[in-house]
C-alpha positions in Angstrom: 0.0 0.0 0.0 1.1 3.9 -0.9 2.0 6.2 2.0 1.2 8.4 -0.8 -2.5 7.2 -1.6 -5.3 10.0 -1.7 -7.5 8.2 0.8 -9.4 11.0 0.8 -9.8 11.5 -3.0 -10.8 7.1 -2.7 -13.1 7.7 -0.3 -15.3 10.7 -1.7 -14.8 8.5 -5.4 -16.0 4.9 -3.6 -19.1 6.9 -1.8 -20.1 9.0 -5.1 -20.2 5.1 -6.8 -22.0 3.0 -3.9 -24.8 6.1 -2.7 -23.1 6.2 0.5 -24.6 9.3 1.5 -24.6 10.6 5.7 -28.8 9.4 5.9 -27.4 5.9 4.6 -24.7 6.1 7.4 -26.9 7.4 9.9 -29.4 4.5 8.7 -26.1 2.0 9.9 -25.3 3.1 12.7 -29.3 3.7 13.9 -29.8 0.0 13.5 -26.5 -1.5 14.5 -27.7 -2.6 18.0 -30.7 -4.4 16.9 -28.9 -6.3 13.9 -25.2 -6.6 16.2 -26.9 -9.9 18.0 -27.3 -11.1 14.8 -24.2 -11.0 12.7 -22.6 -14.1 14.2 -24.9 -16.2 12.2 -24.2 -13.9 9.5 -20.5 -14.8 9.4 -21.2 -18.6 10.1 -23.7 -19.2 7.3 -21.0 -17.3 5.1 -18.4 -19.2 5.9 -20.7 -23.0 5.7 -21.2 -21.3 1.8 -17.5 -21.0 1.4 -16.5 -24.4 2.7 -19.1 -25.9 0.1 -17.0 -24.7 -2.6 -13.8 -26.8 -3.8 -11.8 -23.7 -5.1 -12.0 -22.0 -2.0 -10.9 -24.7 0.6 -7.2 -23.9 -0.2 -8.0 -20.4 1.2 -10.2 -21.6 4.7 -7.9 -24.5 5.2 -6.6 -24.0 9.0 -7.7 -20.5 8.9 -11.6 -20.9 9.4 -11.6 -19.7 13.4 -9.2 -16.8 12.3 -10.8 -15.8 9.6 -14.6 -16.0 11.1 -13.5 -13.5 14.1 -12.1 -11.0 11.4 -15.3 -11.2 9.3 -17.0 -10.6 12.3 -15.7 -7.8 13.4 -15.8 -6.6 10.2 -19.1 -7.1 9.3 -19.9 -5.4 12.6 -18.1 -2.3 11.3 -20.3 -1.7 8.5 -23.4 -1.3 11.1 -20.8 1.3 13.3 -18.7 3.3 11.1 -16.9 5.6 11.1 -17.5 5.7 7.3 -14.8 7.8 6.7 -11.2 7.6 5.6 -10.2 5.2 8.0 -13.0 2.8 6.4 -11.2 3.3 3.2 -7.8 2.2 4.5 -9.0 -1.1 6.1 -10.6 -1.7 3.1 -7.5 -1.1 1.0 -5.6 -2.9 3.2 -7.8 -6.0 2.8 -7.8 -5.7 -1.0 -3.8 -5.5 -0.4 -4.0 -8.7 1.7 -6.0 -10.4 -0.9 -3.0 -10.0 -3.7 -0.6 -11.2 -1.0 -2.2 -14.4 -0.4 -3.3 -14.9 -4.1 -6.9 -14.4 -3.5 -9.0 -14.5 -6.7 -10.1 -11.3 -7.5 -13.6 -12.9 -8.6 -14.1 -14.3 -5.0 -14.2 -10.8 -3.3 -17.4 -10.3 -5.4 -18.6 -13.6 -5.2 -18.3 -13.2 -1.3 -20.1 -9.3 -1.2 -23.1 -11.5 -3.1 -22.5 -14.1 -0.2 -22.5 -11.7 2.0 -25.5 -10.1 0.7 -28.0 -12.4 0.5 -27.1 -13.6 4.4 -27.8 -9.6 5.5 -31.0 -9.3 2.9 -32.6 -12.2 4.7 -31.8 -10.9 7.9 -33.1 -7.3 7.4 -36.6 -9.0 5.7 -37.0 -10.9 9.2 -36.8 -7.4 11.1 -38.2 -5.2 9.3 -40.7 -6.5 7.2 -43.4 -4.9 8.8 -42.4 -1.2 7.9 -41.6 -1.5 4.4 -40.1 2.4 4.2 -37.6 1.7 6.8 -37.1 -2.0 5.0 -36.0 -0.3 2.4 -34.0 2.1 3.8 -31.9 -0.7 5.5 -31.5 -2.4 2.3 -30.1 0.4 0.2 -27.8 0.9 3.1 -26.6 -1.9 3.7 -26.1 -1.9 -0.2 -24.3 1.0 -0.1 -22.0 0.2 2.4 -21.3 -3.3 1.5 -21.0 -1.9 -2.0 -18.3 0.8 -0.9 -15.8 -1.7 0.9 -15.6 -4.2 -2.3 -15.3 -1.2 -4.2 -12.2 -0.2 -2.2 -10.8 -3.3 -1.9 -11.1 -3.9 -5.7 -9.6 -0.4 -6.2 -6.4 -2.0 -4.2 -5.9 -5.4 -5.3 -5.9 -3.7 -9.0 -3.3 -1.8 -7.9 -1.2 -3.6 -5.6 -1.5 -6.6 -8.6 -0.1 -3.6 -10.8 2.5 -2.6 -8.2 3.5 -6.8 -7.6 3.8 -7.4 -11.3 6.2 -4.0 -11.5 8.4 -5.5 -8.9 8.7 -8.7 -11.1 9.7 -6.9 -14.0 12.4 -4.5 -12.2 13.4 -7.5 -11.2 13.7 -9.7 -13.7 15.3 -6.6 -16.3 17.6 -5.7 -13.7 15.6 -2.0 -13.8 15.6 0.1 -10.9 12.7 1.5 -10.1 13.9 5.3 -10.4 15.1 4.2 -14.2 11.5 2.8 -14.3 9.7 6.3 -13.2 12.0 8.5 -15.4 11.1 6.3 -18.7 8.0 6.4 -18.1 7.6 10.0 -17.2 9.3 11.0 -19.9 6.9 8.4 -22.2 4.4 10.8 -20.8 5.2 14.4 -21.9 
């Protein structure tokens, strides 16, 4: 990950994308408490999906425990906040962390859809009897849902860039200042 990254400039680009707008947010955070209980079986029924499938096992595979307790707390997140710029850096750094271990980038959206369908059923269960706020909730949790695998797919792209630029300063024997300057100067 950059030092130099506009997180700032990520975060208003992910948010103008996804409709995460401050009544979305406040939406979150409003129902977080009622839906917090709940999340547990959120994570566990996403992670009974993933086990079902052959390509992922490699990934789960002495992990499962591990990786359970981070989806929770993540998933948790998304009903807390802060949306904000510190949002976007966990989420970059989980895009980052996806590269390093060779994650596909097809299973991040495969898992959102996961993901989603796990939190749809959930919100129909508690809210089905005010359709408005139903709604509400959904486009929310849409939004926000929608704004981390945008973030993370923003960084895998680019840390798969910045990996496959390391493999070629390597292999030519480039530095990476030589690099810059040629291609700086491909620019002008």
């Amino acid at each position: 990950m950059s030092d130099s990254h506009d997180f700032d400039a990520l975060t208003r680009y992910a948010k103008s994308f996804t409709g995460l707008t401050p009544e979305r947010e406040a939406c979150l955070v409003e129902i977080s408490a009622q839906l917090k209980p709940m999340l547990g079986t959120v994570t566990d029924e996403f992670y009974a999906r993933l086990s079902k499938i052959p390509e992922t096992a490699p990934y789960l595979e002495g992990r499962l425990e591990t990786l359970k307790k981070s989806h929770l707390a993540w998933i948790e997140s998304l009903f807390t906040g802060p949306f904000d710029v510190s949002c976007t850096e966990l989420m970059y750094k989980v895009g980052d962390i996806h590269v390093k271990v060779n994650l596909p980038v097809e299973f991040m959206a495969g898992a959102m859809s996961m993901i989603n369908n796990e939190l749809i059923s959930l919100v129909i269960n508690e809210f089905s009897d005010d359709k408005e706020k139903m709604t509400l909730v959904l486009s929310s949790i849409n939004s926000i849902t929608s704004f981390s695998l945008f973030v993370m797919q923003q960084s895998y792209q680019e840390s798969t860039v910045a990996e496959e630029l390391d493999k070629f300063l390597k292999i030519s024997g480039m530095s990476r200042v030589l690099f810059t300057n040629l291609a700086n100067a491909y620019e002008s």
